[in-house]
PAFITI-845084 format. One record per residue (C-alpha): residue number from 1; residue in three letters; x, y, z. Coordinates in Angstrom, 3 decimals, padded with zeros to 6 digits, always signed. Each point is the difference from the previous one (the first is absolute). Layout:
> k|r|c1|c2|c3
> NUM|ALA|X|Y|Z
...
end
This chain:
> k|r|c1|c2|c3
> 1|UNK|-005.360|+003.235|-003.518
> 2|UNK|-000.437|-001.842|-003.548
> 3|UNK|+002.395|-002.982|+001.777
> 4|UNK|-002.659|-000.476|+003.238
> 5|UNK|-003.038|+000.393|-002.088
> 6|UNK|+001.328|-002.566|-002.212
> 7|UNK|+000.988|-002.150|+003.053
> 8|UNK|-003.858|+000.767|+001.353
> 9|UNK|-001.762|-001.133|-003.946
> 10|UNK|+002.606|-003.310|+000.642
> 11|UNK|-001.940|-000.876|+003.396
> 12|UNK|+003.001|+000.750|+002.382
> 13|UNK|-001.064|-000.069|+003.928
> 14|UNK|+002.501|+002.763|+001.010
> 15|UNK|+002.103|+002.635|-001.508
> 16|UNK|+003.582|+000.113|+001.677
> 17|UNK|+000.837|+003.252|-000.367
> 18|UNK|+003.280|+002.962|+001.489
> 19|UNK|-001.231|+002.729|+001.477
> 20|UNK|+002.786|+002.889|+000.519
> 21|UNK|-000.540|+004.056|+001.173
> 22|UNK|+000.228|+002.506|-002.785
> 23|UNK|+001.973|+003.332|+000.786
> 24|UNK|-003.693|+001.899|+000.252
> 25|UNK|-001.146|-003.008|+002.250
> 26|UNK|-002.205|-002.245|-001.619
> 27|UNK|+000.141|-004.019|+000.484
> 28|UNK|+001.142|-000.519|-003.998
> 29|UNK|-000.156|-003.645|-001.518
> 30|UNK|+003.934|-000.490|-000.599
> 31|UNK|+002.575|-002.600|+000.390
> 32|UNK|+003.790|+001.344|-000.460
> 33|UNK|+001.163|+002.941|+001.773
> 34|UNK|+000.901|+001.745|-003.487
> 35|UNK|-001.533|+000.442|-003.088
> 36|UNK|+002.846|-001.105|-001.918
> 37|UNK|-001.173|-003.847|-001.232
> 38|UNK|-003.734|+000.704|-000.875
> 39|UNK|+000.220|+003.938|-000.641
> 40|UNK|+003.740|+000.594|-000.994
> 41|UNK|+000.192|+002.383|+002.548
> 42|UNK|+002.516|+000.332|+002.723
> 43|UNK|-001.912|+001.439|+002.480
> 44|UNK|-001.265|-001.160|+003.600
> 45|UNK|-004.173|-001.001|-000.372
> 46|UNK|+000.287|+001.905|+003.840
> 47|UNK|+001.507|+003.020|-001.662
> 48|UNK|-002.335|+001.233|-002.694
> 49|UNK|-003.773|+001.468|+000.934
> 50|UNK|-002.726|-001.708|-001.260
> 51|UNK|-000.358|+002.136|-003.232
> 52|UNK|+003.370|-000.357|-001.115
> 53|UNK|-000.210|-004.269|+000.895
> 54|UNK|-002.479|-000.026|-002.463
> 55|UNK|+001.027|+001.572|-002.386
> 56|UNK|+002.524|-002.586|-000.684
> 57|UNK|-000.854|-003.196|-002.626
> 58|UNK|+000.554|-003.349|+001.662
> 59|UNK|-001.005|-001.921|-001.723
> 60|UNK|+001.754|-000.005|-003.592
> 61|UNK|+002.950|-001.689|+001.061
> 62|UNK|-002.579|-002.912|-000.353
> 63|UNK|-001.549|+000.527|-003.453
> 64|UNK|-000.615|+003.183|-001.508
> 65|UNK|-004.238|-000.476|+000.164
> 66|UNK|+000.812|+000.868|+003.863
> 67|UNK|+001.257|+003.266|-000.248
> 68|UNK|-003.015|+001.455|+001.635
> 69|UNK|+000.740|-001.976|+003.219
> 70|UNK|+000.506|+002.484|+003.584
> 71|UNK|+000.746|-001.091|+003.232
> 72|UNK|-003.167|-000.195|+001.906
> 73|UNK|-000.884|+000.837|+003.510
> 74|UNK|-000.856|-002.493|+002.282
> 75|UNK|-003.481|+001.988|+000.627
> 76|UNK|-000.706|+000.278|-004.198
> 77|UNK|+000.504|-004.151|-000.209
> 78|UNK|-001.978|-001.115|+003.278
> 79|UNK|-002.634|+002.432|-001.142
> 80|UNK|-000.555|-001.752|-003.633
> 81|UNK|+000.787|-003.251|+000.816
> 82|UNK|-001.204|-000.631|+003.757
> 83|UNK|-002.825|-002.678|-000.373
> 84|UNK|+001.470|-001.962|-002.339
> 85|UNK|+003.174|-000.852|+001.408
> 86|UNK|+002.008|+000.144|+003.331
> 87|UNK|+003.131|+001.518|+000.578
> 88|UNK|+003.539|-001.376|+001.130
> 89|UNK|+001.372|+003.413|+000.930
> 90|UNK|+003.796|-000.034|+000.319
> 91|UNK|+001.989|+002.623|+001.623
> 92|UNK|+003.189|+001.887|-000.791
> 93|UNK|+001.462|+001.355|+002.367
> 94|UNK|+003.867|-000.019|-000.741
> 95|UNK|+000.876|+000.987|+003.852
> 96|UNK|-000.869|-001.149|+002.791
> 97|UNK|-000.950|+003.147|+001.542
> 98|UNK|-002.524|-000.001|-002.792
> 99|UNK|-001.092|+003.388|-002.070
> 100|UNK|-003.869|-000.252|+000.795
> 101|UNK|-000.986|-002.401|-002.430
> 102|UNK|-001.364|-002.619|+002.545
> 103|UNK|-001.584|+002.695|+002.306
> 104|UNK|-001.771|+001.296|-002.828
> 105|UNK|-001.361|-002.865|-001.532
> 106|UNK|-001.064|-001.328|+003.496
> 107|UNK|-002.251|+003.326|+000.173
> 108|UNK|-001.582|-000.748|-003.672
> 109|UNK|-000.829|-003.371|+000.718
> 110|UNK|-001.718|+000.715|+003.132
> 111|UNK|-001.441|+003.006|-001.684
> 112|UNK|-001.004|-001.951|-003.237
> 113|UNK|-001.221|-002.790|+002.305
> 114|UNK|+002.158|-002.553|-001.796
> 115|UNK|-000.152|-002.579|+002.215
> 116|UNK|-001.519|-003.152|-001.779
> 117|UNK|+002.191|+001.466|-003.228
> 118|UNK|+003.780|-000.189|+000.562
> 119|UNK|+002.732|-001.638|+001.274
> 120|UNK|+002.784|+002.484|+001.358
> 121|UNK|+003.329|-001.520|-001.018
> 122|UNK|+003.807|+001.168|+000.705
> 123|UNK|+003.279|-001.101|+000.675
> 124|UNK|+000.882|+002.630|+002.506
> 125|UNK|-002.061|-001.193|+003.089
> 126|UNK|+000.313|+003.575|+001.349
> 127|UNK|-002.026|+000.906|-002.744
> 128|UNK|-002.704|-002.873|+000.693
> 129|UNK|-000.312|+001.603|+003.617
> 130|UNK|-000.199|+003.350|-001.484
> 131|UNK|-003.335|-000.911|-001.785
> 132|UNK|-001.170|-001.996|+003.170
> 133|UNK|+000.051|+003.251|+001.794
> 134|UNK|-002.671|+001.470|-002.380
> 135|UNK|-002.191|-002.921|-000.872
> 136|UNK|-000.281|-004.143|+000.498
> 137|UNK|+000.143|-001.038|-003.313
> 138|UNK|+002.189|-003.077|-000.460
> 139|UNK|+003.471|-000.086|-000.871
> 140|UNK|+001.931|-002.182|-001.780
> 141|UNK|+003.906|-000.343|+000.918
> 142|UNK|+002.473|+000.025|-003.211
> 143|UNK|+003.241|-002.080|+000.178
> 144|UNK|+002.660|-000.159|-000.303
> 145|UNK|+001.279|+003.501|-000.332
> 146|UNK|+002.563|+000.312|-002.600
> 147|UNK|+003.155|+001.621|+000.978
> 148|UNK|+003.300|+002.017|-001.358
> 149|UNK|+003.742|-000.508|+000.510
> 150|UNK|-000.444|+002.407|+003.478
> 151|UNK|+000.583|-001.210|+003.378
> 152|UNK|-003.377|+001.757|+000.980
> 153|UNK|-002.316|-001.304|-002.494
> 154|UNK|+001.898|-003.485|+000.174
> 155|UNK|-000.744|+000.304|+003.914
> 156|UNK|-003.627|+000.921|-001.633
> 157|UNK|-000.392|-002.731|-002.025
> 158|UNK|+000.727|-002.847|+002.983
> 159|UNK|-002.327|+001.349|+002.521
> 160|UNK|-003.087|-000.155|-002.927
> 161|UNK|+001.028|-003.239|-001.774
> 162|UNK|-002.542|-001.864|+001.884
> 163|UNK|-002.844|+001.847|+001.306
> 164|UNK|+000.595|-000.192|+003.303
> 165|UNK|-002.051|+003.475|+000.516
> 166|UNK|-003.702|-001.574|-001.022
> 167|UNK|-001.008|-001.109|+003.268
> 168|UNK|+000.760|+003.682|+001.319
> 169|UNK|-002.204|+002.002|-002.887
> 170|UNK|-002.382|-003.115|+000.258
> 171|UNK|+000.341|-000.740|-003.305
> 172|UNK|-002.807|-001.163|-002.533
> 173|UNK|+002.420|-001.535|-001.907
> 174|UNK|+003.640|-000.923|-001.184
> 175|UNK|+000.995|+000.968|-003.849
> 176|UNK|+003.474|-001.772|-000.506
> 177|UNK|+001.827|+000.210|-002.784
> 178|UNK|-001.177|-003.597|-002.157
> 179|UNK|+003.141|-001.246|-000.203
> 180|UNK|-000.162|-000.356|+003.621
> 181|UNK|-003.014|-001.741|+000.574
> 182|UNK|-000.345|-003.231|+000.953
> 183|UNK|-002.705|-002.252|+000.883
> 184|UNK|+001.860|-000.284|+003.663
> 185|UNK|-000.072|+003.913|+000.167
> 186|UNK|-003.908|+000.299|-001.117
> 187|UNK|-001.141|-002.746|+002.220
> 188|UNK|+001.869|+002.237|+003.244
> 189|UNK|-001.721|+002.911|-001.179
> 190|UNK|-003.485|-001.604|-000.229
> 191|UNK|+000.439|-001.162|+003.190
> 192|UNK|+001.033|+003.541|+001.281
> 193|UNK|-003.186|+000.839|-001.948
> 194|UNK|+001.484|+001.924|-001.957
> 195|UNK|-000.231|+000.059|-004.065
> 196|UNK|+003.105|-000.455|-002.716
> 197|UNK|-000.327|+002.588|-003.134
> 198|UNK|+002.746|-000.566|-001.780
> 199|UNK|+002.540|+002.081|-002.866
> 200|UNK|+000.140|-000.176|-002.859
> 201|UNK|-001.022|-003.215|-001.917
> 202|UNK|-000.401|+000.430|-003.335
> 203|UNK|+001.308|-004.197|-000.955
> 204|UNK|-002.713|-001.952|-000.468
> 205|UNK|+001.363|-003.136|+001.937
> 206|UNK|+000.765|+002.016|+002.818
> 207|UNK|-003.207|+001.188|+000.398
> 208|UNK|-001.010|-003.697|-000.334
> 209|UNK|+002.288|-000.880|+002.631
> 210|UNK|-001.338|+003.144|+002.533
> 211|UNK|-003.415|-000.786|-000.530
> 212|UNK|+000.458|-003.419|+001.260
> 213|UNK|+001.678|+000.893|+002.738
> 214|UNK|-003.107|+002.087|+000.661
> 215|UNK|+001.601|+003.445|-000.168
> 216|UNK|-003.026|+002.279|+000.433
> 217|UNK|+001.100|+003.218|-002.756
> 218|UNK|+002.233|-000.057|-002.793
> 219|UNK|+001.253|+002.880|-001.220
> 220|UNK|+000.717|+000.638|-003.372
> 221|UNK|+000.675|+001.480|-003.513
> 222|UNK|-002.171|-002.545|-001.464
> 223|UNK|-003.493|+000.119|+001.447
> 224|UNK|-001.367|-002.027|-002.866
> 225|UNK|+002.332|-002.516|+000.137
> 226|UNK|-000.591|-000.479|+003.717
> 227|UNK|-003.937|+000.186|+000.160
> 228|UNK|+000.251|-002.453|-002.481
> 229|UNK|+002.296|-002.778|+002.218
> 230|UNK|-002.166|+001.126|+002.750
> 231|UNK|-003.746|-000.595|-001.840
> 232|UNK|+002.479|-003.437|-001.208
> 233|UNK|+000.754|-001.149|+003.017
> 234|UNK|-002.919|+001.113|+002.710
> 235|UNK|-003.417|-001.608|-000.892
> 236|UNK|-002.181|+002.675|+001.711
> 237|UNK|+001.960|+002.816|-002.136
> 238|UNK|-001.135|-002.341|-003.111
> 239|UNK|-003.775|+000.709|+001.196
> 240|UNK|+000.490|+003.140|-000.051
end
């Protein structure tokens, strides 16, 4: 929560967030599947209840003025920060099957009447037609999907390389990878009518470079560095 009100005090446009379903079911804010890099704790984030999730500091493998730091639920940070911000709302689901993630947060978006405040990302489009199901928020296809040594994810990993699957969810928009974007891949999408968001550019030239190849989101580690090329380089942001 202290890094996305930061990002909101910065002026970001969106917060791209993970959203993942804790062992007691709530839609928790969370990247990894374990807790073992921010929490140093080996266990699943779908295997612990919501009590014992947050009871665990993640945030002093950072610096030790973080220590307070929980994993939020999705509910606790559209609640405080809905308003001020939109939402790129990523899904992990690790299976294709799914575990209920996408069904669920289909259901709180319609419920929460979201509509005009996210953008439902993924790179399972099973997951993206989950969500469609429950609500008709737009979604945002994630590629390419990065794959193991197995012959089943390496099967996996061909058949979502390009994102052959956005005309099928009707997809809002395409969020590539950015070392895959070029200007030759924006201009087919914008003729599809479909928008580029694109992971993760945190170089300053490269954002350069994106931005004049009219890229419509970059996502980043560095929102301050990026509204700042974008005020640079777009004269209505510099009116602003």
């Amino acid at each position: 929560m202290m890094a996305f009100e930061h990002a909101v005090d910065l002026g970001a446009h969106f917060l791209e967030l993970d959203v993942r379903t804790c062992a007691s079911g709530e839609l928790v804010v969370f990247h990894d599947e374990t807790l073992l890099r921010v929490g140093g704790v080996s266990a699943r984030a779908d295997s612990l209840p919501l009590a014992d999730l947050q009871q665990i500091d993640v945030g002093s493998h950072l610096d030790p003025e973080y220590a307070d730091a929980r994993v939020p639920t999705l509910v606790e940070l559209l609640e405080t920060l809905r308003g001020q911000v939109r939402f790129n709302i990523e899904i992990k689901e690790d299976h294709a099957a799914g575990d209920g993630t996408a069904d669920k947060l289909g259901q709180l978006i319609d419920r929460m009447d979201l509509y005009g405040d996210v953008i439902i990302s993924s790179f399972n489009p099973l997951s993206l037609y989950r969500v469609r199901k429950h609500c008709a928020a737009p979604v945002g296809l994630v590629f390419p999907f990065s794959s193991g040594p197995s012959l089943k994810l390496k099967i996996r990993h061909r058949l979502l390389r390009k994102p052959w699957t956005a005309p099928l969810l009707s997809a809002y928009a395409l969020h590539p990878k950015e070392t895959m974007v070029t200007a030759e891949l924006i201009r087919k999408a914008h003729l599809r009518g479909l928008a580029v968001n694109t992971w993760t550019v945190n170089d300053p030239t490269r954002m350069r470079e994106l931005a004049a190849m009219r890229v419509n989101g970059l996502i980043t580690d560095r929102p301050d560095l990026a509204l700042e090329i974008v005020k640079e380089l777009d004269p209505l942001a510099r009116m602003s």
